[in-house]
N, C-alpha and C positions, 0 to 999 in steps of 0.2 A: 382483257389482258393483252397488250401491246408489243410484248419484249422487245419494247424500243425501237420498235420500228425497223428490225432487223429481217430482212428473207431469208437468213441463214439459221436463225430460232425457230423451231415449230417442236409441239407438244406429238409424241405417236404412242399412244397405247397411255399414256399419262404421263411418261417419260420426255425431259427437255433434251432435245437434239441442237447439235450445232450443224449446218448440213449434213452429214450421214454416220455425223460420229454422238454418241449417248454420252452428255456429259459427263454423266454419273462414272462410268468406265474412265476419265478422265481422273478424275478426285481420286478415282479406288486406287489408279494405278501412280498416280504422283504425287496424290496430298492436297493438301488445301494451305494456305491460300494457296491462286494459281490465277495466273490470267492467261485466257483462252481468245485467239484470233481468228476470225474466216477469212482464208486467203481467195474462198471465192466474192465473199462479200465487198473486200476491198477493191478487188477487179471491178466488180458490179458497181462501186462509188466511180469510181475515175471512170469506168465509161458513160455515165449518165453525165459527168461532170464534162467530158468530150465532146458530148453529143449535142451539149446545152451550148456550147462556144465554137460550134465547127463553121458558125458563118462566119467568124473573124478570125483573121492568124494569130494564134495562141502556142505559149510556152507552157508547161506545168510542172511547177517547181513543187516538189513535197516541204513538206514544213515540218523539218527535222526533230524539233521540238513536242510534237506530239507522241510521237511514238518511234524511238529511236533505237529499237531491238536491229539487229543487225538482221536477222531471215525478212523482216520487217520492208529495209530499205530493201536489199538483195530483191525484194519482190518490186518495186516500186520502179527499181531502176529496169528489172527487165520488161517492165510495162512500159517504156518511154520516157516516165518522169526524168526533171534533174530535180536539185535539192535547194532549198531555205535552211540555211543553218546561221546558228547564232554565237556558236564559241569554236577553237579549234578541236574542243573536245569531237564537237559533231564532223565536223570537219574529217576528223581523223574515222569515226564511222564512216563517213561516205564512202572516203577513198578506199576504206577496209574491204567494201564488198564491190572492190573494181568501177565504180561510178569514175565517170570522165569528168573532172575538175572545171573544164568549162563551164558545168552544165550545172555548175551548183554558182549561187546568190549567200552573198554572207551580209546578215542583218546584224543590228544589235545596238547599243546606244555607247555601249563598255569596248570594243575593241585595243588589246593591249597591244604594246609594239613588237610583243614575242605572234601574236594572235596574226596581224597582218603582216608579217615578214612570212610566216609560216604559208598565210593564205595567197602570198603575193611569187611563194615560188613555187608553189602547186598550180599557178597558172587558173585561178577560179573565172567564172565569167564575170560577176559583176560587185563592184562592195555597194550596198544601200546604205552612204553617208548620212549620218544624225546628227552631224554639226558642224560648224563651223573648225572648232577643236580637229576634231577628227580627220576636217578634208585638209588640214595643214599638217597635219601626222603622217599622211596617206601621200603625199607630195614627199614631205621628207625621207619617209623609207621606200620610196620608189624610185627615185634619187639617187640615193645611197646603195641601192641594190642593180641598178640601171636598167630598171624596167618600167613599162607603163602601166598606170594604175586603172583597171575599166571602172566608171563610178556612175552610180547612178545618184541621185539627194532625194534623201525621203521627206515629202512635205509633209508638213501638219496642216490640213485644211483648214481646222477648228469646224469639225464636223461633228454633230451626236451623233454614235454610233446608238442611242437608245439601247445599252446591253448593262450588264455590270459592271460597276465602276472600277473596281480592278482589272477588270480588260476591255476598259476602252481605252483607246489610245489616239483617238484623232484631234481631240479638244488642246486650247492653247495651254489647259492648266497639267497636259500630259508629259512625262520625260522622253516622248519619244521626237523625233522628226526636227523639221528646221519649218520655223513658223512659215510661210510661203510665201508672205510678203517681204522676205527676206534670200528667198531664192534666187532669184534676179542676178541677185549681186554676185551670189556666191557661186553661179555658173558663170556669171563673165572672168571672175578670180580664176575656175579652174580650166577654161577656156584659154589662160595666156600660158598654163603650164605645163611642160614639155612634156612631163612624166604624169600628166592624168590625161584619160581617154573617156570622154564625156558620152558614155552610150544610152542613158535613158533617162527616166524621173520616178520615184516610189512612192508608192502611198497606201496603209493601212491601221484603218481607223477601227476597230477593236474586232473581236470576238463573239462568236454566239448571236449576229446580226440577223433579224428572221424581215427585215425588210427591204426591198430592194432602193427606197429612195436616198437615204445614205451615201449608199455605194455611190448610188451615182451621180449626186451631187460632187462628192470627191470628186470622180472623173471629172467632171462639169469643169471643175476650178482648176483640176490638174493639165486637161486641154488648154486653157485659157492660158498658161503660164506656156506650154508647149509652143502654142503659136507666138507668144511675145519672144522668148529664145528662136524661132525660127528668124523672125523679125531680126534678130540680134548677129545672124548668122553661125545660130547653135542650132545642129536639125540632131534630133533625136532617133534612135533608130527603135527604142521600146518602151511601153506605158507598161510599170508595174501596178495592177491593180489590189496588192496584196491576196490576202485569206477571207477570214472569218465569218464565210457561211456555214448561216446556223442551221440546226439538226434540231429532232425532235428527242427530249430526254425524258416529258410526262406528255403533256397536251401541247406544247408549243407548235404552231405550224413552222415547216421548217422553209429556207429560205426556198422560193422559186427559184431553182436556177436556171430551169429555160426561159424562163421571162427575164430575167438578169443576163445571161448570155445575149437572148435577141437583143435587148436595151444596148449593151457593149455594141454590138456589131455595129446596130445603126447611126451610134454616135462615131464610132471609126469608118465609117462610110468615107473611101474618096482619103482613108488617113494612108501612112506607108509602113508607121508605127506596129511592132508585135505587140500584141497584150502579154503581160506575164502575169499568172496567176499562183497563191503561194498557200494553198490547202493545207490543212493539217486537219482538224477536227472533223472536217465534212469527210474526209476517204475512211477513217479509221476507228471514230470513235464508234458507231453501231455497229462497227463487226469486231467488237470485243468484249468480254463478260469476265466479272473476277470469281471465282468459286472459291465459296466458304463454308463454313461446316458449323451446325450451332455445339457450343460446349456446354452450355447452359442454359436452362430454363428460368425466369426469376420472376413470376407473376407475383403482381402487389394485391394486396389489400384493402389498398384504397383505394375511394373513388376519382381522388385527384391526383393520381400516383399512374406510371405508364406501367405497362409489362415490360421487362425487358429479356430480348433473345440476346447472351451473351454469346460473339459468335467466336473463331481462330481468326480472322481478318480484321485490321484496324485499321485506324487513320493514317499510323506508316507505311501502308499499303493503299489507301485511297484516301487521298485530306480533302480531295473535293468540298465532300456535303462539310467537313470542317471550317474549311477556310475560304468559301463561297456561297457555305447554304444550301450547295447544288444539289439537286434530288435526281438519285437514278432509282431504276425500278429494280424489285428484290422480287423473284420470283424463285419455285420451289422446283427441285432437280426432280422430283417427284410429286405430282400432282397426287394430296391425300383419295380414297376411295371410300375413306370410312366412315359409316355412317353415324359412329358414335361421336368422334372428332369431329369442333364446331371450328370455326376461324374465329377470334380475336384480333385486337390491333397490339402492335407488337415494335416496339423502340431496337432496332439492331445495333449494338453498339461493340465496340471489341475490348478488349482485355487491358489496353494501355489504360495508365495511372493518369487521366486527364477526365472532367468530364466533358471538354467535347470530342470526345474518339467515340466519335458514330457513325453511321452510317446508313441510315434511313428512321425516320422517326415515324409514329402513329401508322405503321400497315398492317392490313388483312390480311393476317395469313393464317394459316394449320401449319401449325410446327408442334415439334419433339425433340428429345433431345438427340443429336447427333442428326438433325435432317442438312440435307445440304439446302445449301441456296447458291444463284448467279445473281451479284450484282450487273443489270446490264449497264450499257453505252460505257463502258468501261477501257475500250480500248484506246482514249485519246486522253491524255493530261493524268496517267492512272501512272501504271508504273514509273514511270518518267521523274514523279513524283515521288515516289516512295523512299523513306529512309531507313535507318536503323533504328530511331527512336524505341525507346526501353531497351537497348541493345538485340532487340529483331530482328532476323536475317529476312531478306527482302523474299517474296514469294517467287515462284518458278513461271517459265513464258512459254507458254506452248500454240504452235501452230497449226490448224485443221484446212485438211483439202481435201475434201470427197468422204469418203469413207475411212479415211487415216487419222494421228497426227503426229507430231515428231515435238520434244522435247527444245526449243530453243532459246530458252537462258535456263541452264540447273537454280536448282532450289541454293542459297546462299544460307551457309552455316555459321558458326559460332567463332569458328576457327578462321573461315574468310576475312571477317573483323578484327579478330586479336592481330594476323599478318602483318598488319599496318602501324602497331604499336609497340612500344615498346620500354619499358622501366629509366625513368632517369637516370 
């Protein structure tokens, strides 16, 4: 048993700890579901993440989109980070826990003109332009507002990222980026205009990437283009290399990233360029576990038939393994001791009126009724995610430091929901 690869999980006396706090004391005292964070294990990600890049000058933008609890950033930003955000929704977290608007990168393919008027008078550092469309949007309302626009263009290399195909994003048949062989042009365009300030180049070609040749192929093409714009008399002053180094969620090896940092350095050898780098998954997802509680026990009778652990957590609380497949590991708040109690394989599915609301299919476990379990690597793409679906109040967010932990999003009620509505 792996608990995902997390240092901040370990089993004491049979009991699952998240550093010094019993999770089980968690559940008793707030409920379930519940997703649960280590504020030291995120420390622990970003500085390995540091450490792996400290021969090249490096920026590290968090990548808003993963895990976007406000004690979340507030932690992030006191670590150094800026931010990757993709709507002004995030936007507006940023700046909620005191983040300096420079220091945040707004991605996204959709920016509306309420979205960059907003972004453009909060003074952010840089917009990662996705088209054409856009950088003539970003021109006009910077114009119009009489300010200049920082821009960087995010290529599409037409690179496999080798991940899932819902999160790759570097292939020409992707909605994201401006194909590269189309760059060119479209920095000499924003090169003539008054109100754009041409600071870098972008590029991120998908998610969950556990190999370093990819990545750096992209760099490869994205240099290539850097030196023909110098040629051009466009100098750049930063290479964004995106996110999506990948993590370990079963047996996956996760990406090298000292070997990926050193490969960066030595390709920026002799360059003037910062790297910016746009994490999200890699700082947060293993230092986060959802906690659920079985409601029910439902063993079949047949041979071709699963068990199923009906648990209180469902897909509107984690759609991963729904709407990816994605397998996280489900291990037990209490390791059984009993000798009568054998393990079976065990379907964990939740309460929602779908049959894909599940959440780990075929596992070994000893369960009862009312046992707890942690979904781990749950802290990235989890609640972020999560809906209302069956009219369900979204679960509660708690953060662990040391032997503590503090309450940081309340459990959402019934009443939460109805606020918003209202009788024709």
């Amino acid at each position: 048993m792996t608990v995902a690869a997390s240092q901040a999980l370990s089993y004491r006396d049979a009991e699952l700890y998240m550093e010094d706090v019993r999770l089980a004391d968690i559940a008793t005292a707030l409920g379930t579901p519940s997703y649960v964070y280590s504020q030291a294990q995120i420390g622990e990600n970003l500085a390995a993440l540091q450490d792996a890049f400290a021969g090249v000058s490096h920026q590290i933008h968090y990548a808003v989109k993963a895990n976007s609890n406000l004690a979340v950033l507030n932690l992030f930003k006191n670590l150094g980070c800026g931010f990757d955000i993709v709507s002004a929704g995030e936007l507006t977290r940023v700046l909620a826990v005191g983040a300096d608007a420079s220091t945040v990168i707004f991605s996204g393919v959709g920016k509306s003109v309420a979205e960059i008027d907003f972004a453009l008078k909060s003074g952010i550092g840089c917009f990662n332009v996705e088209s054409a469309g856009e950088l003539d949007r970003l021109a006009s309302r910077a114009s119009l507002l009489h300010c200049r626009a920082p821009i960087s263009l995010r290529v599409n290399p037409n690179v496999d990222a080798q991940t899932h195909p819902y999160i790759s994003t570097g292939l020409k048949q992707s909605k994201f980026g401006v194909p590269i062989e189309e760059a060119l042009s479209l920095y000499t365009q924003a090169a003539k205009h008054k109100h754009l300030h041409i600071v870098g180049i972008d590029c991120h070609i998908g998610s969950q990437i556990n190999q370093i040749e990819p990545l750096l192929q992209a760099l490869t093409n994205m240099l290539d283009l850097v030196d023909c714009l110098a040629d051009q008399g466009i100098n750049l002053t930063q290479v964004d290399i995106g996110g999506g180094m990948g993590i370990t969620y079963e047996q996956e090896s996760p990406l090298d990233i000292a070997a990926y940092g050193s490969s960066v350095a030595q390709m920026m050898s002799g360059r003037s360029q910062t790297i910016m780098l746009e994490p999200g998954r890699s700082l947060i997802a293993n230092a986060g576990v959802l906690l659920t509680r079985v409601e029910y026990l439902k063993p079949s009778h047949f041979d071709d038939a699963p068990n199923f652990a009906v648990v209180d957590a469902a897909m509107n609380d984690l759609i991963r393994p729904a709407l990816y497949q994605a397998w996280h590991e489900v291990v037990p708040l209490v390791q059984s001791c009993s000798a009568t109690k054998t393990d079976q394989l065990w379907d964990i599915v939740g309460p929602i009126c779908e049959s894909g609301d599940f959440l780990a299919k075929a596992r070994n476990l000893v369960l009862e009724d009312r046992s707890l379990l942690a979904i781990a690597s749950a802290g990235a793409y989890g609640m972020v995610q999560a809906s209302n679906y069956n009219s369900r109040g979204r679960g509660c967010e708690v953060l662990v430091d040391g032997d503590s932990f503090q309450l940081v999003r309340r459990r959402e009620t019934i009443d939460d929901q109805l606020r918003l509505e209202h009788f024709a």
